[in-house]
NUDRENLUM-295526 format. One record per atom (N, C-alpha, C): atom name; z, y, x. Coordinates in steps of 0.001 Angstrom, whole numbers. Example, Ala and Ser with C-alpha at 12.3 -4.5 7.8 and 13.67 -1.06 7.14 Angstrom:
2
<atom = N; Z = 7800; Y = -5690; X = 13190>;
<atom = CA; Z = 7800; Y = -4500; X = 12300>;
<atom = C; Z = 7800; Y = -3300; X = 13200>;
<atom = N; Z = 7080; Y = -2250; X = 12850>;
<atom = CA; Z = 7140; Y = -1060; X = 13670>;
<atom = C; Z = 7870; Y = 30; X = 12900>;
// end
This chain:
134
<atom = N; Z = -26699; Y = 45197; X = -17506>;
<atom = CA; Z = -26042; Y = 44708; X = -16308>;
<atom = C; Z = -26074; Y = 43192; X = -16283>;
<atom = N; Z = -26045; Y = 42413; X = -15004>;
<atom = CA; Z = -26001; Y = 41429; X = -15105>;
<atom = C; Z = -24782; Y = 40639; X = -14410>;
<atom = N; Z = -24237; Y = 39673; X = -14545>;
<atom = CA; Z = -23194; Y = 39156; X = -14176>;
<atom = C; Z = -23175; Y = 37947; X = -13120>;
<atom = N; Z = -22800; Y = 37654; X = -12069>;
<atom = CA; Z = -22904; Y = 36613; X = -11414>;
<atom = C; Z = -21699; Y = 36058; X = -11010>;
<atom = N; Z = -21566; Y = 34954; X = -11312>;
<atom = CA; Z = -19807; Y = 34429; X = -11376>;
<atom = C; Z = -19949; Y = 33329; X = -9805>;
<atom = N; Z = -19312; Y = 33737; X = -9105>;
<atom = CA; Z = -18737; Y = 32582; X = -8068>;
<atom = C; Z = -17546; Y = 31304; X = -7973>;
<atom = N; Z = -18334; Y = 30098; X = -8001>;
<atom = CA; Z = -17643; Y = 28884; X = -8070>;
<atom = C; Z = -16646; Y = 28562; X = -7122>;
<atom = N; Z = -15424; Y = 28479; X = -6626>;
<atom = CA; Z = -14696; Y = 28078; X = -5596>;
<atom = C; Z = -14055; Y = 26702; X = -5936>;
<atom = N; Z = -14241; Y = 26008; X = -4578>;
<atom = CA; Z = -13615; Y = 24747; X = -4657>;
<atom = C; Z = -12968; Y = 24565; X = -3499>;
<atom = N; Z = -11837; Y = 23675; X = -3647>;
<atom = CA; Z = -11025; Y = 23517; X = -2236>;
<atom = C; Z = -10799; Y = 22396; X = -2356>;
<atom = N; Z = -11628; Y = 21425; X = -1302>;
<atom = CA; Z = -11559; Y = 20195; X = -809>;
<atom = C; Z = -10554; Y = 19941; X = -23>;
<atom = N; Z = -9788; Y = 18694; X = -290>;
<atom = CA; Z = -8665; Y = 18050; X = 570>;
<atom = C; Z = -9486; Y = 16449; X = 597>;
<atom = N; Z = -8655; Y = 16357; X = 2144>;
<atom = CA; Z = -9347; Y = 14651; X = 2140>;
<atom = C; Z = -8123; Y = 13724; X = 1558>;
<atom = N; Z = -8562; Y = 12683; X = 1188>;
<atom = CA; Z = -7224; Y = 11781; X = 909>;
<atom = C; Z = -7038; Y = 10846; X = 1528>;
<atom = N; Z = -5901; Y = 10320; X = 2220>;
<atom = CA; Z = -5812; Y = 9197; X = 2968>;
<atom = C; Z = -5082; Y = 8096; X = 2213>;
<atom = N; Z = -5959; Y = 6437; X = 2260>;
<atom = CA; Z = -4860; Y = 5791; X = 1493>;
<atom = C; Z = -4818; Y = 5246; X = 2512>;
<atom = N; Z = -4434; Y = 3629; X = 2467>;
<atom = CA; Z = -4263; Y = 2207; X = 3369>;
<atom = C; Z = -2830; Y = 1821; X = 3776>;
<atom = N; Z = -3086; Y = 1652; X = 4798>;
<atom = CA; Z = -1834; Y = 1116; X = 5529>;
<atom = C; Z = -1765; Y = 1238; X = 6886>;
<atom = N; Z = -521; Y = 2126; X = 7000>;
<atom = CA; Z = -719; Y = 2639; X = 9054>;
<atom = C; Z = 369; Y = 2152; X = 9444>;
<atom = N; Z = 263; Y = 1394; X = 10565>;
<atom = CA; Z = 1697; Y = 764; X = 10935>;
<atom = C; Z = 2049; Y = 1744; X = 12430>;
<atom = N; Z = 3319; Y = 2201; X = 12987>;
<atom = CA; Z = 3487; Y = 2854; X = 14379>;
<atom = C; Z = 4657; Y = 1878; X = 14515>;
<atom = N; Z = 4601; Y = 1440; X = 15889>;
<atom = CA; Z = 5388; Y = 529; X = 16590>;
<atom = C; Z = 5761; Y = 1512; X = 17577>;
<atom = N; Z = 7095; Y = 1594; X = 18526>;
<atom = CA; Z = 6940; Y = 2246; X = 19772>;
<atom = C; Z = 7937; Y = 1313; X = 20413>;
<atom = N; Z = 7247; Y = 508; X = 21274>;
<atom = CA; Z = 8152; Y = -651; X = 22313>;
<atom = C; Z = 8854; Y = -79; X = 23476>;
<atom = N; Z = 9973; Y = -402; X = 23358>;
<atom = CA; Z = 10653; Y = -191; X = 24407>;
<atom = C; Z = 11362; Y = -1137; X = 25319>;
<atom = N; Z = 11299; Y = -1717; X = 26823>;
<atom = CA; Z = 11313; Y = -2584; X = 27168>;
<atom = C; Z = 12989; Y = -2437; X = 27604>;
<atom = N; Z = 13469; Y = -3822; X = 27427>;
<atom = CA; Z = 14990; Y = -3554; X = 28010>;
<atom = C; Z = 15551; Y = -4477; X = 28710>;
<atom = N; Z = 15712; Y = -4681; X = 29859>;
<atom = CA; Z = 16637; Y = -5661; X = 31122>;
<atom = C; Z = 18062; Y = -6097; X = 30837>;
<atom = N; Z = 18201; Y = -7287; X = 30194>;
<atom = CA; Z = 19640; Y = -7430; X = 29956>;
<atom = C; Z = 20224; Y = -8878; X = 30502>;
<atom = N; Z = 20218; Y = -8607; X = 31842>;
<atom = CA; Z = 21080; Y = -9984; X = 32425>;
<atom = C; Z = 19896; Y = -10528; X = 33458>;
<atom = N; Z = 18806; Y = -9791; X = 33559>;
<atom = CA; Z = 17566; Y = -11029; X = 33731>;
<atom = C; Z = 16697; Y = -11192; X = 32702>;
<atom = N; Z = 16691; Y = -11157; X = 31446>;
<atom = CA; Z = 15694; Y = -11319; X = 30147>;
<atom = C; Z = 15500; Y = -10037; X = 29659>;
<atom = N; Z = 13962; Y = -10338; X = 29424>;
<atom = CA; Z = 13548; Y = -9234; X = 28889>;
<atom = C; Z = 13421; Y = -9034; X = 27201>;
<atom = N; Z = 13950; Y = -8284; X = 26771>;
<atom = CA; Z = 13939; Y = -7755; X = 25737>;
<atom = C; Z = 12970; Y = -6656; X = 25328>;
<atom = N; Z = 12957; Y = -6012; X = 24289>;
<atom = CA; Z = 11054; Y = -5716; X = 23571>;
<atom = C; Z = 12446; Y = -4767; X = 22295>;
<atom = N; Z = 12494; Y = -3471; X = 22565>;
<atom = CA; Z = 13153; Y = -2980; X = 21390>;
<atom = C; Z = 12090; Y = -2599; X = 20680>;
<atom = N; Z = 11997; Y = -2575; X = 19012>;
<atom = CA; Z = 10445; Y = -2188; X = 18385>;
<atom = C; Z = 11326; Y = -1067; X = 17353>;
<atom = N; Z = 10639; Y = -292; X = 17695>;
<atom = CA; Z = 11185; Y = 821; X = 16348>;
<atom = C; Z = 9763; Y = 1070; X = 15495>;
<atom = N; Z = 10192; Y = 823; X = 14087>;
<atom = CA; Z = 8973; Y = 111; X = 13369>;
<atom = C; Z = 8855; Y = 1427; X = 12445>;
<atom = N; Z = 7516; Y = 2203; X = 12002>;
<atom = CA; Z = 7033; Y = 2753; X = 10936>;
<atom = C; Z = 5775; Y = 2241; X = 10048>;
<atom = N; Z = 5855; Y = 1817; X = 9051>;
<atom = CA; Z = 5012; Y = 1222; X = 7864>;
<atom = C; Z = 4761; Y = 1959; X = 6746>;
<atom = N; Z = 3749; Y = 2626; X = 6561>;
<atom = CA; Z = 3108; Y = 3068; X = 5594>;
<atom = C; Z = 2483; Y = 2990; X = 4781>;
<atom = N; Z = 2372; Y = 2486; X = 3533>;
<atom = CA; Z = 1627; Y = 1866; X = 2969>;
<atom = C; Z = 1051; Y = 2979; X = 1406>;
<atom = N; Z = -188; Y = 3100; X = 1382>;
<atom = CA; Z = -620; Y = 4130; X = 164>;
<atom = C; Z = -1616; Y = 3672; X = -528>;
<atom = N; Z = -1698; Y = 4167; X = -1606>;
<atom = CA; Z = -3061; Y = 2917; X = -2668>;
<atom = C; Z = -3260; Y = 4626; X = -3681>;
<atom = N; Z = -4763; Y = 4520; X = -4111>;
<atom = CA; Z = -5338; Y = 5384; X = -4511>;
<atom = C; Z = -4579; Y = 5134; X = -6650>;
<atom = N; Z = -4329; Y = 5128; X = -7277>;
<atom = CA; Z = -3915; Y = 5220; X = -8723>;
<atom = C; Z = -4859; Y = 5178; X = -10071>;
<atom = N; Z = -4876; Y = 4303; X = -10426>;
<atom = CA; Z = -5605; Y = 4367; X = -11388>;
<atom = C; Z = -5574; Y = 4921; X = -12633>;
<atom = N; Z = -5106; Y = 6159; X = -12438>;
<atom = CA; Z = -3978; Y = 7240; X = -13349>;
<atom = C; Z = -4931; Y = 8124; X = -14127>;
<atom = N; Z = -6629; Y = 8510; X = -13368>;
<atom = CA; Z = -7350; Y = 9184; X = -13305>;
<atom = C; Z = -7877; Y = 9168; X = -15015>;
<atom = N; Z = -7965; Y = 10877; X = -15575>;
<atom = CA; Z = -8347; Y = 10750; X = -16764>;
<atom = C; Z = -9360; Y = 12210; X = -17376>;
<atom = N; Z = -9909; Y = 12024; X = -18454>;
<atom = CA; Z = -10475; Y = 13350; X = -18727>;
<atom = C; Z = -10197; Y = 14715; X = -18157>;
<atom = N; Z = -8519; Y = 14456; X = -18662>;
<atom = CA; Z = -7445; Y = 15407; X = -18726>;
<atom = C; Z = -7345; Y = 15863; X = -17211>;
<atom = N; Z = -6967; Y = 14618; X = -16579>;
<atom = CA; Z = -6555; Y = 15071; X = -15269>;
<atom = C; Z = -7405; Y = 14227; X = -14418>;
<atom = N; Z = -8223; Y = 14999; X = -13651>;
<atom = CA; Z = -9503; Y = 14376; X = -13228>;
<atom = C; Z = -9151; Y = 13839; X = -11454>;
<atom = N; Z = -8283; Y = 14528; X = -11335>;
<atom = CA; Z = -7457; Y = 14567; X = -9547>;
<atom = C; Z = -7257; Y = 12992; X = -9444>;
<atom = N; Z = -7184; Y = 12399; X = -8288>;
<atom = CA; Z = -6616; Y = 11158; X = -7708>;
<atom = C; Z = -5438; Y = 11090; X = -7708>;
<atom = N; Z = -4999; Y = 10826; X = -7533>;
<atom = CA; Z = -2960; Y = 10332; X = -7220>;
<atom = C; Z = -2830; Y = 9294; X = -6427>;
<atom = N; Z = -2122; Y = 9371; X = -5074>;
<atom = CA; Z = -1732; Y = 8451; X = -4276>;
<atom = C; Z = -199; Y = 8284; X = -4313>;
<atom = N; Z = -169; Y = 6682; X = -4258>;
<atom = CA; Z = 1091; Y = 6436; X = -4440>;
<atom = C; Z = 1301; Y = 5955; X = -2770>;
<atom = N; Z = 2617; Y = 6631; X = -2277>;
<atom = CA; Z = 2877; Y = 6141; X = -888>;
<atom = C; Z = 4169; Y = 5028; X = -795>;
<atom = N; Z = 4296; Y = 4469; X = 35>;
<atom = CA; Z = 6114; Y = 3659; X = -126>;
<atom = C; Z = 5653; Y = 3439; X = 1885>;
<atom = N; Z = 6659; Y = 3391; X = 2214>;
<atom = CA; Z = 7115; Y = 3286; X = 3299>;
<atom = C; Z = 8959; Y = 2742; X = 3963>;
<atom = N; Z = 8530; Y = 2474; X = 4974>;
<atom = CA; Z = 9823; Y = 1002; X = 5204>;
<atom = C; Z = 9560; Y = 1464; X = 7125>;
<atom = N; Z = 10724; Y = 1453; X = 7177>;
<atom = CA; Z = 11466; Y = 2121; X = 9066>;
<atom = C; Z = 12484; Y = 1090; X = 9236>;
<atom = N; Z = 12244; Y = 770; X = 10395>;
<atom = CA; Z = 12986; Y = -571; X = 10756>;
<atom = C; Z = 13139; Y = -559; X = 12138>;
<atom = N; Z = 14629; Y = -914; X = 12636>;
<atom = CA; Z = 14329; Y = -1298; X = 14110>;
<atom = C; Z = 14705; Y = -2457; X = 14635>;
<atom = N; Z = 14098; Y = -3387; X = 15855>;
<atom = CA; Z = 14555; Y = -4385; X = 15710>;
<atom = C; Z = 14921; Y = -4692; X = 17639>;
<atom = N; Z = 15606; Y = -6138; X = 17800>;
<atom = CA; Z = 15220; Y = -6243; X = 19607>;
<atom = C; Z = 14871; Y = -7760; X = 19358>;
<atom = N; Z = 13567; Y = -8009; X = 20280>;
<atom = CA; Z = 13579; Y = -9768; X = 20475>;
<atom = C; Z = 13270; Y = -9723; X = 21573>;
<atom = N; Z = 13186; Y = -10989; X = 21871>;
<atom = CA; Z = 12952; Y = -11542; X = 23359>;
<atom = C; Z = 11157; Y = -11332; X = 23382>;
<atom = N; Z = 11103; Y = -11357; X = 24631>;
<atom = CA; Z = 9826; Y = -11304; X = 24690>;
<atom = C; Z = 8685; Y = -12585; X = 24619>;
<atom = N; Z = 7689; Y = -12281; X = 24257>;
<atom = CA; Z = 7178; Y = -13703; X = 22960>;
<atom = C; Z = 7657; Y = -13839; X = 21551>;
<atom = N; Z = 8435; Y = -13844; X = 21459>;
<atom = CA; Z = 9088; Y = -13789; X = 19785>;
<atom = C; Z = 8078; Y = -12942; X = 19121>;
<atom = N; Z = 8549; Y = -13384; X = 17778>;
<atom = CA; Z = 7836; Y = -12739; X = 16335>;
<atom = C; Z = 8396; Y = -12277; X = 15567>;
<atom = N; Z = 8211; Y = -11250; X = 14712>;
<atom = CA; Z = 9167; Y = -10491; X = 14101>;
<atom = C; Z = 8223; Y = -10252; X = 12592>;
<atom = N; Z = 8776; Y = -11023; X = 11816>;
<atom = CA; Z = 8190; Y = -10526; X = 10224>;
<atom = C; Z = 9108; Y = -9605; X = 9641>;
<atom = N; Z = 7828; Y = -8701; X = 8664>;
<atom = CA; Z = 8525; Y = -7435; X = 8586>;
<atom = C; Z = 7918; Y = -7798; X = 6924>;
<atom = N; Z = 8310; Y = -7542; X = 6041>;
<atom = CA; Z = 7881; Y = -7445; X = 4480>;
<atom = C; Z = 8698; Y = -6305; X = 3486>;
<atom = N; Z = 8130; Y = -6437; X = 2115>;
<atom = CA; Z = 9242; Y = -5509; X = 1380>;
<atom = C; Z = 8188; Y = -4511; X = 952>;
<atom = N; Z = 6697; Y = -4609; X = 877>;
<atom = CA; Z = 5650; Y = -3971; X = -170>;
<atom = C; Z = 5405; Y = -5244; X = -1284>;
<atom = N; Z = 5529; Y = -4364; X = -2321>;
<atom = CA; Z = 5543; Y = -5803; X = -3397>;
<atom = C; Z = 5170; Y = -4497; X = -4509>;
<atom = N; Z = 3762; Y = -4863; X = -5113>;
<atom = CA; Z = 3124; Y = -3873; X = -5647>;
<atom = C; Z = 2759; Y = -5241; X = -7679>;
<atom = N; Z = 2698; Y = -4790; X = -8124>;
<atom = CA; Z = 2301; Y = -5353; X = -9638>;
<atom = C; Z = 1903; Y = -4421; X = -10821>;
<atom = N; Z = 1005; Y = -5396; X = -11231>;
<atom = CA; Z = 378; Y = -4220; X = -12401>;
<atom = C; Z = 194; Y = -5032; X = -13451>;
<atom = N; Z = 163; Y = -4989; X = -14888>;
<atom = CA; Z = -280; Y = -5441; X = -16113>;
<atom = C; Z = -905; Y = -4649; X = -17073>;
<atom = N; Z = -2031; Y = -5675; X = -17164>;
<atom = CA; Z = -2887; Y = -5147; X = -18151>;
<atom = C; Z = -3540; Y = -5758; X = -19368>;
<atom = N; Z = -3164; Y = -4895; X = -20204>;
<atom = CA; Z = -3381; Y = -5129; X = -21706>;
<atom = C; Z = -4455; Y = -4747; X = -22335>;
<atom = N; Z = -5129; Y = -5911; X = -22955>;
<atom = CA; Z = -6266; Y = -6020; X = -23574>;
<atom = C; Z = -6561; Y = -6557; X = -25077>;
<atom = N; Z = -7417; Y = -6160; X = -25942>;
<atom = CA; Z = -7404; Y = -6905; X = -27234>;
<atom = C; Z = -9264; Y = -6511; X = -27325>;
<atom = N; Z = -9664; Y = -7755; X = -27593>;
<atom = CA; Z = -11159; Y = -7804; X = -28406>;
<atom = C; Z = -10797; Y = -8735; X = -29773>;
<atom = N; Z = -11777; Y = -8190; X = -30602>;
<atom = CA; Z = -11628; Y = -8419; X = -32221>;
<atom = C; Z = -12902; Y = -7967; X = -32708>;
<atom = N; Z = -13065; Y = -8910; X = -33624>;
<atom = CA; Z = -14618; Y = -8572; X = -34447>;
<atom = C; Z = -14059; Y = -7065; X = -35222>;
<atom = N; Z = -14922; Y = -5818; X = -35210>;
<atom = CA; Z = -14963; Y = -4719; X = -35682>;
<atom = C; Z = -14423; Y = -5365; X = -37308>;
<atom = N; Z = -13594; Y = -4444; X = -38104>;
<atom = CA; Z = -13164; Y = -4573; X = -39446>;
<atom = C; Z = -12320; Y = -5522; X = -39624>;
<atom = N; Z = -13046; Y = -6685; X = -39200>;
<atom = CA; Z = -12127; Y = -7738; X = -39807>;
<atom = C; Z = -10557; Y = -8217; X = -39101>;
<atom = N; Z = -10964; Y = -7934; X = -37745>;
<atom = CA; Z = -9893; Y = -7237; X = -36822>;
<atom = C; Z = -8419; Y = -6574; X = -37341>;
<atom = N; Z = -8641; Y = -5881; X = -38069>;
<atom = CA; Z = -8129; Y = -4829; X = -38640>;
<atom = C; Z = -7370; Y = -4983; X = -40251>;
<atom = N; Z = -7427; Y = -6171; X = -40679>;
<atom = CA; Z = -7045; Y = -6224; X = -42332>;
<atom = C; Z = -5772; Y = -6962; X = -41917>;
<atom = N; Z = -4839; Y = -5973; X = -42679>;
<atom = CA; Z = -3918; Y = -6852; X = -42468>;
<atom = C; Z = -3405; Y = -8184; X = -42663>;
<atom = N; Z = -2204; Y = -8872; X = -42574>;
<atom = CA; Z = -1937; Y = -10442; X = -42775>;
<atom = C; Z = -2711; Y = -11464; X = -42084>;
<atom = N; Z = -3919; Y = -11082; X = -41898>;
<atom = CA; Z = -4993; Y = -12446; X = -41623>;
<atom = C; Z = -6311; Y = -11367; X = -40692>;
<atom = N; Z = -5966; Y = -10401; X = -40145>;
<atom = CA; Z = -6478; Y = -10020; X = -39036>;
<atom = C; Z = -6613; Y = -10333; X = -37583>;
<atom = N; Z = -4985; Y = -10610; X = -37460>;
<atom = CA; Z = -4741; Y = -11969; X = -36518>;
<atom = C; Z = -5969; Y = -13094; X = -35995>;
<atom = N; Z = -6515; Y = -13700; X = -37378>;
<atom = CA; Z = -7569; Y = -14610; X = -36922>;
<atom = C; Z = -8862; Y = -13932; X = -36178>;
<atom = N; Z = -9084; Y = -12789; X = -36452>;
<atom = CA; Z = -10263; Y = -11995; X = -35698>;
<atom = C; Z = -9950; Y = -11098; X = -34799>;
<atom = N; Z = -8819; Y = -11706; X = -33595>;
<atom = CA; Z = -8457; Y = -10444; X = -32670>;
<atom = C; Z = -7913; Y = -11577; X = -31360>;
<atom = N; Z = -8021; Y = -10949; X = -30365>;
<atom = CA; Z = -7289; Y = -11811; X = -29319>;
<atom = C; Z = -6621; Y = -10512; X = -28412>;
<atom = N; Z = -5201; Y = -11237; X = -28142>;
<atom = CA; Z = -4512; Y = -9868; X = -27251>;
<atom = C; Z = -4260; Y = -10422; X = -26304>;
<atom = N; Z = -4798; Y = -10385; X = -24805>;
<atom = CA; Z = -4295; Y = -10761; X = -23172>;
<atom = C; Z = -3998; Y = -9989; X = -22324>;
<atom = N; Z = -3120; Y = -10514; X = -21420>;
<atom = CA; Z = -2304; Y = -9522; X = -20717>;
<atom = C; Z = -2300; Y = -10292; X = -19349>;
<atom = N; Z = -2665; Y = -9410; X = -18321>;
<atom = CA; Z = -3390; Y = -10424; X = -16892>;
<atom = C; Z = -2305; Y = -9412; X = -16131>;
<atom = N; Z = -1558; Y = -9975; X = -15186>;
<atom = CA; Z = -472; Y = -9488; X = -14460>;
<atom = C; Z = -1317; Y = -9783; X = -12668>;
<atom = N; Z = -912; Y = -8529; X = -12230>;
<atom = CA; Z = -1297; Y = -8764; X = -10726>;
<atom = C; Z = -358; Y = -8100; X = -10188>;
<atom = N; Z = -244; Y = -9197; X = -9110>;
<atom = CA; Z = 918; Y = -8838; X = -7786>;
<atom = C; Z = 137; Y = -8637; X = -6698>;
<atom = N; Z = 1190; Y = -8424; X = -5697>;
<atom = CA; Z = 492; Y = -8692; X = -4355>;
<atom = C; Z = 1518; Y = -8194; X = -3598>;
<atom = N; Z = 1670; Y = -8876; X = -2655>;
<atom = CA; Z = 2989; Y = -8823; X = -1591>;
<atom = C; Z = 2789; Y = -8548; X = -214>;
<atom = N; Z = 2724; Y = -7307; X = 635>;
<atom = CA; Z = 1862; Y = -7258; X = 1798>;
<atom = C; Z = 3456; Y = -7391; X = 2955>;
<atom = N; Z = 3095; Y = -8743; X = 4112>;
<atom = CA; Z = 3633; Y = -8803; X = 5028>;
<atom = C; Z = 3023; Y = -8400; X = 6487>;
<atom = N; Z = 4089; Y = -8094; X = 7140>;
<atom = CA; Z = 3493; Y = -7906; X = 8419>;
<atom = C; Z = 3681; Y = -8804; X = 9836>;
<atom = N; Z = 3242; Y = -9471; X = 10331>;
<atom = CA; Z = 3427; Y = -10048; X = 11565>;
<atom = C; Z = 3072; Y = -9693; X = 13085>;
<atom = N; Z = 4410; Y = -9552; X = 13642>;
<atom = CA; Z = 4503; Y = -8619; X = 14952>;
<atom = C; Z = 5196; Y = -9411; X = 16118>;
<atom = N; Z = 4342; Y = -9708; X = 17121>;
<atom = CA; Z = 4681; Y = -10476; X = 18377>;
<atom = C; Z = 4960; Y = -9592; X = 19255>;
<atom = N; Z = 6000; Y = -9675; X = 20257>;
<atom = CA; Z = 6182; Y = -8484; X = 20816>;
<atom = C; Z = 6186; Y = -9466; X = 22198>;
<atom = N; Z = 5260; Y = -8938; X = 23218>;
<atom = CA; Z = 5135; Y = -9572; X = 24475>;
<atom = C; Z = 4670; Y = -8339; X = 25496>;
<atom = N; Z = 5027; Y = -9193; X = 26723>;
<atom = CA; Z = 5112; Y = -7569; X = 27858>;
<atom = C; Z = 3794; Y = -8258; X = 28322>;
<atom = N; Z = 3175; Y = -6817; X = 28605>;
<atom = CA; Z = 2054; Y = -6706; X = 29215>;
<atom = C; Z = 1774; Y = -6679; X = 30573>;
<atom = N; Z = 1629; Y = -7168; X = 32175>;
<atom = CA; Z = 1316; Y = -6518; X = 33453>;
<atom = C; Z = 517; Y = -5899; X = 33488>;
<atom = N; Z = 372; Y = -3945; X = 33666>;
<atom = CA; Z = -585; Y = -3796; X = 33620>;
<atom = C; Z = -735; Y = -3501; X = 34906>;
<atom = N; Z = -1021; Y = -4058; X = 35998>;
<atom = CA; Z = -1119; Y = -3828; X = 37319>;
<atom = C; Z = -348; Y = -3188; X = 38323>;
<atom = N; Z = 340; Y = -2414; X = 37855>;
<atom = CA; Z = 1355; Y = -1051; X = 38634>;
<atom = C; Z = 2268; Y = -1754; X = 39375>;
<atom = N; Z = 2879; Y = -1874; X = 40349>;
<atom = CA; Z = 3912; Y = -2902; X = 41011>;
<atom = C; Z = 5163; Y = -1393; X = 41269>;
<atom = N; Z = 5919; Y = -2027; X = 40805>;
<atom = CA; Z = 7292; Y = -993; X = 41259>;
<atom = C; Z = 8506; Y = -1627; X = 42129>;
<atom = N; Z = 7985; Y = -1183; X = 43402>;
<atom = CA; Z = 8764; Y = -1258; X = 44358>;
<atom = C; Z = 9839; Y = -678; X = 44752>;
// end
């Protein structure tokens, strides 16, 4: 007899980046126009987690909901992704590296730190888009 084995795989897509949803809402107060922004920020980065063991991706997500009102023209900074990583390294001559007391002299250990701070900048201004409301 002979045997024939079937492979199954189940593909998922992965989404990383950064999706921002704004939804403006315009508001009349006295004569001035106001711009209400109800803010969604998404922010996802792929992981560098990936190993023999566990061969899958890992996304890390963080997200920030905010609502705000300005006048129209105004600017509205939005921040509060603040991502950092450190990484540890050592090169050393093979052996000698390694003896104790005075191994020290044949080894170097560095450690390189990365940040990164993602802001957002949002002008909120009314648009005419032709329609006249009479």
């Amino acid at each position: 007899t002979k045997l024939q084995g079937e492979k199954v795989a189940k593909l998922e897509s992965i989404t990383t980046g950064s999706l921002l949803r704004v939804t403006p809402r315009l508001l009349n107060d006295n004569g001035m126009q106001k711009i209400m922004l109800n803010l969604n920020i998404q922010d996802g980065q792929q992981s560098d987690t990936q190993s023999e063991t566990n061969p899958l991706p890992e996304v890390q997500n963080s997200e920030i909901a905010s609502q705000a009102t300005l006048l129209a023209g105004q600017s509205l900074l939005l921040g509060g992704f603040k991502q950092g990583k450190q990484i540890h390294s050592q090169n050393k001559i093979p052996l000698l590296g390694d003896i104790p007391v005075v191994g020290h002299l044949f080894r170097s250990d560095t450690t390189q730190v990365h940040s990164v701070i993602r802001l957002f900048l949002i002008k909120a201004s009314v648009v005419n888009n032709g329609i006249s409301h009479g």
